[in-house]
VOGU-3710 file (C-alpha; in Angstrom, 3 decimals, decimal comma):
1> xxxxxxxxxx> -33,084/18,201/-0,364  -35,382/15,459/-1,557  -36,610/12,525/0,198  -34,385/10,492/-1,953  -31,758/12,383/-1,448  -31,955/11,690/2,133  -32,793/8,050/2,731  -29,771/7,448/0,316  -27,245/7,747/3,168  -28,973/5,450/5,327
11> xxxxxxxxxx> -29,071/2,407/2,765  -25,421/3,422/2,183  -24,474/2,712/5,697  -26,791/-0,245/6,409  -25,024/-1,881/3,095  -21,941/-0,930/4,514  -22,445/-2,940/8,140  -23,796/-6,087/6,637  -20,425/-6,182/4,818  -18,868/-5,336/8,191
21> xxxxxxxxxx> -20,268/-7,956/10,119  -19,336/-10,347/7,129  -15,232/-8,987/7,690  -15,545/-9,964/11,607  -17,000/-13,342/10,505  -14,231/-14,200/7,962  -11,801/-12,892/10,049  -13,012/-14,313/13,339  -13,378/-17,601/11,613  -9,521/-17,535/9,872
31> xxxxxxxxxx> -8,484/-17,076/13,556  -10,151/-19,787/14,787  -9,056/-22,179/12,077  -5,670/-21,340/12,357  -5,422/-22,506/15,697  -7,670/-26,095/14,888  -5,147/-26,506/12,273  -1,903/-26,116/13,635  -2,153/-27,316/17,420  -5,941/-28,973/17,939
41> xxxxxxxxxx> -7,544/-26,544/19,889  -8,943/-23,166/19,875  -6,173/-19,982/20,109  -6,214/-18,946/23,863  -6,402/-15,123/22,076  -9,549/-15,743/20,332  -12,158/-13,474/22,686  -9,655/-10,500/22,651  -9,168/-11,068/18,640  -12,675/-10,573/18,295
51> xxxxxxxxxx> -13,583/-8,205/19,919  -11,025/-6,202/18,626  -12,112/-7,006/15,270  -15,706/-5,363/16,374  -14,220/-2,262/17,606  -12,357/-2,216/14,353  -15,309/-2,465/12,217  -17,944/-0,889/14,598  -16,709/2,317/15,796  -15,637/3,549/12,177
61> xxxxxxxxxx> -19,227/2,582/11,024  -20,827/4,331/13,459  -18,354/7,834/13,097  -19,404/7,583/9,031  -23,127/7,379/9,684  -22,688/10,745/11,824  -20,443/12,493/10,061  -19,472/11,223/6,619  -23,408/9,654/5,885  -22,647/9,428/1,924
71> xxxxxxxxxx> -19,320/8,336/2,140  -18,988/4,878/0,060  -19,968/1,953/1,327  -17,254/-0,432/0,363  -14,063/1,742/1,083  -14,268/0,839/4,977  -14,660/-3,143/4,453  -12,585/-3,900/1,992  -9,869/-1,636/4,499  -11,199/-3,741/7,512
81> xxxxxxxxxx> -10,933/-7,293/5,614  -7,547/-6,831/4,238  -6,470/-6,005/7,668  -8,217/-9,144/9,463  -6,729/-11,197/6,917  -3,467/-9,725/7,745  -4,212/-10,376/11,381  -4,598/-13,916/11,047  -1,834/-14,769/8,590  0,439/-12,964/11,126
91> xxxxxxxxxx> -0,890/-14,920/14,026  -0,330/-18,323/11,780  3,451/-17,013/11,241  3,838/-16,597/14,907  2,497/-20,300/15,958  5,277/-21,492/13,297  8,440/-19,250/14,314  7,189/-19,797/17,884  7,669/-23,991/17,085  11,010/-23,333/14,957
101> xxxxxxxxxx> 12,628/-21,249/17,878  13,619/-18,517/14,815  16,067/-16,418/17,197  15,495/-13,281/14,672  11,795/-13,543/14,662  9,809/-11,903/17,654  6,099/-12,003/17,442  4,305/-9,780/15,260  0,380/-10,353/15,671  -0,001/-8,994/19,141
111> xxxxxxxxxx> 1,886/-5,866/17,562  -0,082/-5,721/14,817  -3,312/-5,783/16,021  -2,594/-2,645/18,393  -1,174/-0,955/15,292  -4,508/-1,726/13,926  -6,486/-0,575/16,858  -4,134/2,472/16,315  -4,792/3,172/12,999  -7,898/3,220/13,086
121> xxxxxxxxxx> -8,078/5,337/15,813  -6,315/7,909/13,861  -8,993/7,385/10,975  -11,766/8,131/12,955  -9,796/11,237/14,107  -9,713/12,332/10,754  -13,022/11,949/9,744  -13,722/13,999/13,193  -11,103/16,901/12,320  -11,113/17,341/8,737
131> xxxxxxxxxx> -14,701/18,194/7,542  -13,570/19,262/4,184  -10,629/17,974/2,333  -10,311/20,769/0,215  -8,181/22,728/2,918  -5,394/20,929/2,505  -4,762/22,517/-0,665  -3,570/25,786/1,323  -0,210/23,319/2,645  0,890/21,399/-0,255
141> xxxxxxxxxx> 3,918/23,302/-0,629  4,654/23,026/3,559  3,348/19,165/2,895  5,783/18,699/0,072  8,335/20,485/2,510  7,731/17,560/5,019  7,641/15,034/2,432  11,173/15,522/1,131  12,240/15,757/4,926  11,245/12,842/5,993
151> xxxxxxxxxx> 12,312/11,215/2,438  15,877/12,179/2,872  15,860/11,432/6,539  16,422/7,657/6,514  19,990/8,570/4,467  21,249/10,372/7,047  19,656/9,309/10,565  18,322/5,782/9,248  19,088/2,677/10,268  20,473/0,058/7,541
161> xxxxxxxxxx> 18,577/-2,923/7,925  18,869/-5,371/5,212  20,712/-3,929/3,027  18,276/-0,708/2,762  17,769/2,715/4,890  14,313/3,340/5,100  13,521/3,291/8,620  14,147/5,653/11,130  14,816/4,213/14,944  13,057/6,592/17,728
171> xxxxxxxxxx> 13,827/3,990/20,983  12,772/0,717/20,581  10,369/1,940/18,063  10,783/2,280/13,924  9,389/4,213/11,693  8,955/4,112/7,670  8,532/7,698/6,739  8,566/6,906/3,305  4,975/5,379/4,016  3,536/8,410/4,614
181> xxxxxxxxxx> 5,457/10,345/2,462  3,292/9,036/-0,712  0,286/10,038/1,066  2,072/13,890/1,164  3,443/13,697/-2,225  -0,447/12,745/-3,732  -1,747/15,825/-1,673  1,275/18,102/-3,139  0,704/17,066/-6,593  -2,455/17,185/-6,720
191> xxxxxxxxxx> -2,871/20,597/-5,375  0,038/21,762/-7,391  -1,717/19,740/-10,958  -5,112/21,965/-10,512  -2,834/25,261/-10,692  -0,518/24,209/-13,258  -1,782/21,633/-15,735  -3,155/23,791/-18,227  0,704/24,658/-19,252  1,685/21,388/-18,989
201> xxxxxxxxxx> -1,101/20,270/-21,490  0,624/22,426/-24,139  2,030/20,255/-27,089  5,368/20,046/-28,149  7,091/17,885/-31,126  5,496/15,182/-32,874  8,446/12,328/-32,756  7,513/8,985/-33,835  4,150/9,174/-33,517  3,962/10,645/-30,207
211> xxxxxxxxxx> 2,917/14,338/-29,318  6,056/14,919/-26,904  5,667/17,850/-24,473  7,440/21,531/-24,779  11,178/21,220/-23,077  10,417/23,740/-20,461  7,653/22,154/-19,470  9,933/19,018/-18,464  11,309/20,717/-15,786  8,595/19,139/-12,987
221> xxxxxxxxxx> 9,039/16,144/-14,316  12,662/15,772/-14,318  13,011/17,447/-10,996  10,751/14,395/-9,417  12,691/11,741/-11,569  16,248/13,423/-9,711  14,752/13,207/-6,233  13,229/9,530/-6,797  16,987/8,316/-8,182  18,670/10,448/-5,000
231> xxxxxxxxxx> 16,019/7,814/-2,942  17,409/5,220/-4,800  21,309/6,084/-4,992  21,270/6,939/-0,882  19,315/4,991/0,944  18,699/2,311/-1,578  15,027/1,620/-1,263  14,222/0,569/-5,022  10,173/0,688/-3,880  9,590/3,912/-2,013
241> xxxxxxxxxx> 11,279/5,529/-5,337  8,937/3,230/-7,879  6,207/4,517/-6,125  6,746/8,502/-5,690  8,076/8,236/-9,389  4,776/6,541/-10,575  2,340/8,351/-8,509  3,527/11,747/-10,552  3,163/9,810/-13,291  -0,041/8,870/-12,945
251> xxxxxxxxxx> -1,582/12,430/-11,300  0,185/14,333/-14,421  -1,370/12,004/-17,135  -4,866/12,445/-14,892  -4,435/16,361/-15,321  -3,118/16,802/-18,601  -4,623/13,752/-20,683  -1,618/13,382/-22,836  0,070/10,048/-23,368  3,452/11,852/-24,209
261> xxxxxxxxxx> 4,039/12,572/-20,588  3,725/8,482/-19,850  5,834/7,752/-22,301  8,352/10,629/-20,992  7,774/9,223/-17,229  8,526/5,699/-18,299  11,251/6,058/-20,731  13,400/8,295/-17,400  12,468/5,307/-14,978  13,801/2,794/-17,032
271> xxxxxxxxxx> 17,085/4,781/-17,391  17,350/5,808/-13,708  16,751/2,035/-13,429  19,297/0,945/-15,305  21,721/2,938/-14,433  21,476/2,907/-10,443  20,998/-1,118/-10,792  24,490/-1,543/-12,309  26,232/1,094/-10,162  24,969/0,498/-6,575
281> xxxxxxxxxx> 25,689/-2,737/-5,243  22,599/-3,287/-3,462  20,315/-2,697/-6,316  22,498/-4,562/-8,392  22,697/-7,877/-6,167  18,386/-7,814/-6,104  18,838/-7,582/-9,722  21,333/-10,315/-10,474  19,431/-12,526/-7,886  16,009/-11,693/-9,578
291> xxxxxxxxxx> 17,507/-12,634/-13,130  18,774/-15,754/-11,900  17,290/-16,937/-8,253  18,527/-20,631/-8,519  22,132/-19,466/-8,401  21,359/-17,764/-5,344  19,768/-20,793/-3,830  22,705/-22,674/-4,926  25,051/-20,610/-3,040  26,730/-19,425/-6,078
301> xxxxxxxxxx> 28,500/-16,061/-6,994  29,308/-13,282/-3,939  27,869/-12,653/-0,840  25,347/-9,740/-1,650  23,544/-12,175/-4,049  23,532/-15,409/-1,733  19,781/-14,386/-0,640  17,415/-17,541/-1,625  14,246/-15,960/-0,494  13,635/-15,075/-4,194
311> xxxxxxxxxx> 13,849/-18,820/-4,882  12,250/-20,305/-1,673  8,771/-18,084/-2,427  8,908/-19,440/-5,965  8,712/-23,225/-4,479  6,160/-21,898/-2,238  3,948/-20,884/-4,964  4,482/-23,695/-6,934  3,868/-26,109/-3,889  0,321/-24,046/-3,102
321> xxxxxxxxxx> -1,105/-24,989/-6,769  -4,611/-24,165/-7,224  -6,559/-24,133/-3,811  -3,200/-24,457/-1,679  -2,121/-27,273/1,257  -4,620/-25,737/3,628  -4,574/-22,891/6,360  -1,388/-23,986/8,891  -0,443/-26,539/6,938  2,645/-25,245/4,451
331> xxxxxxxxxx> 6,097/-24,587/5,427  6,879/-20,147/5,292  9,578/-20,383/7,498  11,645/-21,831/4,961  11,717/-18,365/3,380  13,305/-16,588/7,336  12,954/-13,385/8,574  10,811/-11,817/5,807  8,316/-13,960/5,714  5,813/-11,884/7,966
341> xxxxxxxxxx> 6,732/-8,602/5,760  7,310/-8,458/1,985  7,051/-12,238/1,718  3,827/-12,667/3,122  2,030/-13,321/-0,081  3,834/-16,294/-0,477  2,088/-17,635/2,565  -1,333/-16,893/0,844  0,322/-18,286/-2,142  1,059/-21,744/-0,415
351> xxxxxxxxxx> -1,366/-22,502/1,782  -4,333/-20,840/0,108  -3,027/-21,349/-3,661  -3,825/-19,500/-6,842  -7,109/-18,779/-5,759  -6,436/-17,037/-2,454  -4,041/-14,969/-4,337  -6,244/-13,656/-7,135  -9,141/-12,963/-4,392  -6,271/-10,813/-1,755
361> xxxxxxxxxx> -4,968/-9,228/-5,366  -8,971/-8,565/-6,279  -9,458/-7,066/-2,778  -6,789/-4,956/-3,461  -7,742/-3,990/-6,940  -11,765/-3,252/-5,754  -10,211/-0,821/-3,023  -8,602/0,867/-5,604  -11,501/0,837/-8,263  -13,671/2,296/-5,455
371> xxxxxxxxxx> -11,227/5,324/-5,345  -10,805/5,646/-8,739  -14,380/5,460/-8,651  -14,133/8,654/-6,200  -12,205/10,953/-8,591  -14,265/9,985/-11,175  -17,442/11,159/-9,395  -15,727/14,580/-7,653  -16,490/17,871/-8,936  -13,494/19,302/-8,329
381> xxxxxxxxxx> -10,348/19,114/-9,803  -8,282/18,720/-6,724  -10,391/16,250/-5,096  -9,869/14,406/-8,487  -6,491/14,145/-8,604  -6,029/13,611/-5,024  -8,457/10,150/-4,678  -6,697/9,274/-8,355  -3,371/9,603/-6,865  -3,831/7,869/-3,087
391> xxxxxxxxxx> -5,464/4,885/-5,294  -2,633/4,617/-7,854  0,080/4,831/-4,569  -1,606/1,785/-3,750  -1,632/0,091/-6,595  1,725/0,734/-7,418  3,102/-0,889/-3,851  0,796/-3,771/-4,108  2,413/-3,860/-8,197  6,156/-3,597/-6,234
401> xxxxxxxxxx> 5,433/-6,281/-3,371  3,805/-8,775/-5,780  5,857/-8,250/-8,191  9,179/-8,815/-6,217  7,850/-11,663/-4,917  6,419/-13,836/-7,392  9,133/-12,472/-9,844  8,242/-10,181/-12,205  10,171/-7,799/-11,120  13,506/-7,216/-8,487
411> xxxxxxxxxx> 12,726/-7,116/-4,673  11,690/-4,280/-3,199  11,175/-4,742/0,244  8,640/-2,725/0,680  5,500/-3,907/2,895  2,121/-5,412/1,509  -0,430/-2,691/2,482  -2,814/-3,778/5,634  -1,506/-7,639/5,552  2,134/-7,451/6,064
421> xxxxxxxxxx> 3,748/-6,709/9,804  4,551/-2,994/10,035  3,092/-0,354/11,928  3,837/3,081/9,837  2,555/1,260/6,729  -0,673/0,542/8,617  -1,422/3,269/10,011  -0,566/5,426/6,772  -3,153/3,032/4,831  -5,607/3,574/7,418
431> xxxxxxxxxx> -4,684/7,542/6,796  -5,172/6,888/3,259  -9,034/5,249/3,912  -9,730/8,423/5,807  -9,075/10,672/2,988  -10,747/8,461/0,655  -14,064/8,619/3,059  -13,945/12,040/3,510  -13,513/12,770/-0,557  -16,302/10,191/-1,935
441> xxxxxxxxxx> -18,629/11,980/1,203  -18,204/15,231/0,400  -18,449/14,416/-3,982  -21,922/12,574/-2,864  -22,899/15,319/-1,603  -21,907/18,070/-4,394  -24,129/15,334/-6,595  -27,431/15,193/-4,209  -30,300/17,666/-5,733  -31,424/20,544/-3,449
451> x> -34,805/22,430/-3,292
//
């Protein structure tokens, strides 16, 4: 290997901790402000914050520069930012609830943070343990097997919580399997892609304009778009089946290169969509209340549509302006209950403004460009599709969460990855950054000359 060749790892990794100790700054600094702002004196928490902030972003840095030395060097701080940022708004949440006496509203940043410290733990253990992606391709079919398990499992041993069954109660804990379940799905497809997309490729009719694909070659695609409206119908989780629809979507038009089987994928989700939304109740009421969310704050119409979070997190937004009130200084607990999950945007929203919601939104969409970025740069088909699918998974649930709550489109529900509380969803993103490392490492290396 050539000299260049191998000081290239070591500038990857020293890039890598000046952005790290950047992260820890930012985020050590939010902390700290947060507690100036809202009560006058520094958080009694703020030592244990950060140091747990430098394990966070230490102990990672120093497993990739042993064993994943060409992994990519943004991957891990835009991960570990996201999650301090998280952190923080969390811990501003909690100093408001704590002042409003919320009785449904425990604390969430203490959680949080050892959700963190556990999801990263289970990153590192993955870097450890799986030295070459490529192996999972011998389970997708016993991965897809557990996926579609734990998908159905919240309709029959889930808890309904808010209208929606996606959790699963094990003691005082709960657990979102449908979180990990797009990780599984983006493994099984893309395995299953490499061996079949060569048939799938294969032209059909040409019907206005668009080269449709052969009928019994529709047969994946329709099975996936059944399952995803079986999500929806049961357990009535309109994200986790936007996102497990999409992410096929996405993998197949990857594979195949044919806009037909977009247009096919799209045309079935609005249809599902429309259908489900006027038939189940639940879906329906997030619809009605999405089309009109004043007559929800009103207090108009029946009971299922009486939710004025909708409306609350547009005043919010419209309140923040441009650079928002200021850090502690806004009012989220008009919006209740959600406002440390799938409402937590509307903090940034408020109290940051426009701009701190296009920078979180750009943090989100680098993560994903540097995993795109990964597929692009893989050698391998699988390894292709696989860091093209985990990106687009979290694209499409930042696209649901943002979406819901600015309103573009209906609620979801569904949890902002690394910022809002939840402890599955964090430690399946942190899952997700693992895979991601291990890819981009191993497609360095496949690009490095040897002697």
């Amino acid at each position: 290997m050539t000299f260049a060749a191998l000081a290239q790892a070591p500038n990857r990794r020293r890039t890598e901790a000046r952005l790290l100790a950047f992260v820890v700054a930012i985020a050590v600094f939010g902390y700290a402000y947060t507690g100036l702002s809202m009560t006058g004196r520094l958080p009694g928490g703020l030592p244990g914050f950060s140091v747990s902030m430098v394990f966070v972003a230490l102990v990672p840095h120093l497993v990739l520069r042993r064993f994943a030395p060409r992994a990519d060097p943004l991957i891990l701080p835009l991960a570990t930012l996201l999650t301090g940022i998280g952190l923080v708004l969390l811990h501003r949440l909690d100093l408001t609830y704590a002042q409003t006496r919320h009785p449904k509203i425990a604390e969430a940043a203490s959680g949080q943070l050892v959700w963190t410290v556990i999801g990263v733990a289970v990153c590192i253990v993955i870097l450890l343990v799986l030295r070459d992606h490529r192996i999972l391709q011998r389970y997708i079919y016993l991965m897809m097997a557990v996926a579609l398990v734990l998908l159905m499992a919240p309709a029959f041993f889930g808890a309904d919580m808010y209208g929606a069954k996606r959790w699963i109660l094990l003691g005082p804990l709960s657990l979102q399997p449908g979180e990990f379940v797009k990780i599984m799905i983006s493994v099984f497809f893309a395995g299953y892609l490499t061996v079949n997309r060569d048939a799938l490729a294969l032209a059909g009719r040409r019907v206005m304009g668009v080269q449709l694909p052969p009928g019994r070659q529709l047969g994946p695609i329709f099975t996936i778009w059944v399952i995803s409206l079986l999500v929806l119908i049961f357990e009535r989780d309109l994200g986790t089946s936007l996102i497990f629809f999409g992410v096929f979507v996405i993998m197949l038009y990857m594979a195949t290169g044919r806009t037909s089987w977009v247009v096919c994928g799209l045309l079935m989700a609005v249809v599902g969509a429309a259908v489900v939304g006027s038939l189940e109740p639940h879906v329906h009421g997030r619809v009605t209340a999405w089309l009109d969310p004043m007559r929800a704050f009103t207090k108009q119409g029946r009971a299922e549509l009486m939710s004025d979070q909708l409306a609350q997190a547009l005043f919010s937004f419209g309140s923040g302006g441009i650079s928002g009130t200021g850090l502690g200084q806004g009012h989220p607990e008009l919006i209740g209950f959600a406002g440390n999950s799938d409402f937590i945007l509307t903090t940034v929203g408020e109290e940051l403004g426009l701009a701190g919601v296009m920078a979180v939104l750009m943090l989100y969409v680098l993560l994903a460009q540097r995993g795109l970025r990964v597929g692009l740069t893989a050698r391998d088909p699988f390894s292709k599709l696989l860091a093209v699918g985990l990106a687009g998974a979290l694209l499409l649930q930042v696209f649901v969460v943002s979406g819901g709550v600015t309103g573009l489109i209906p609620l979801t529900g569904k949890a902002l990855p690394f910022l809002a509380k939840g402890g599955s969803s964090l430690v399946a993103n942190w899952v997700m950054v693992a895979v991601l490392l291990r890819i981009s490492d191993h497609a360095q290396r496949r690009r490095e000359p040897v002697r």
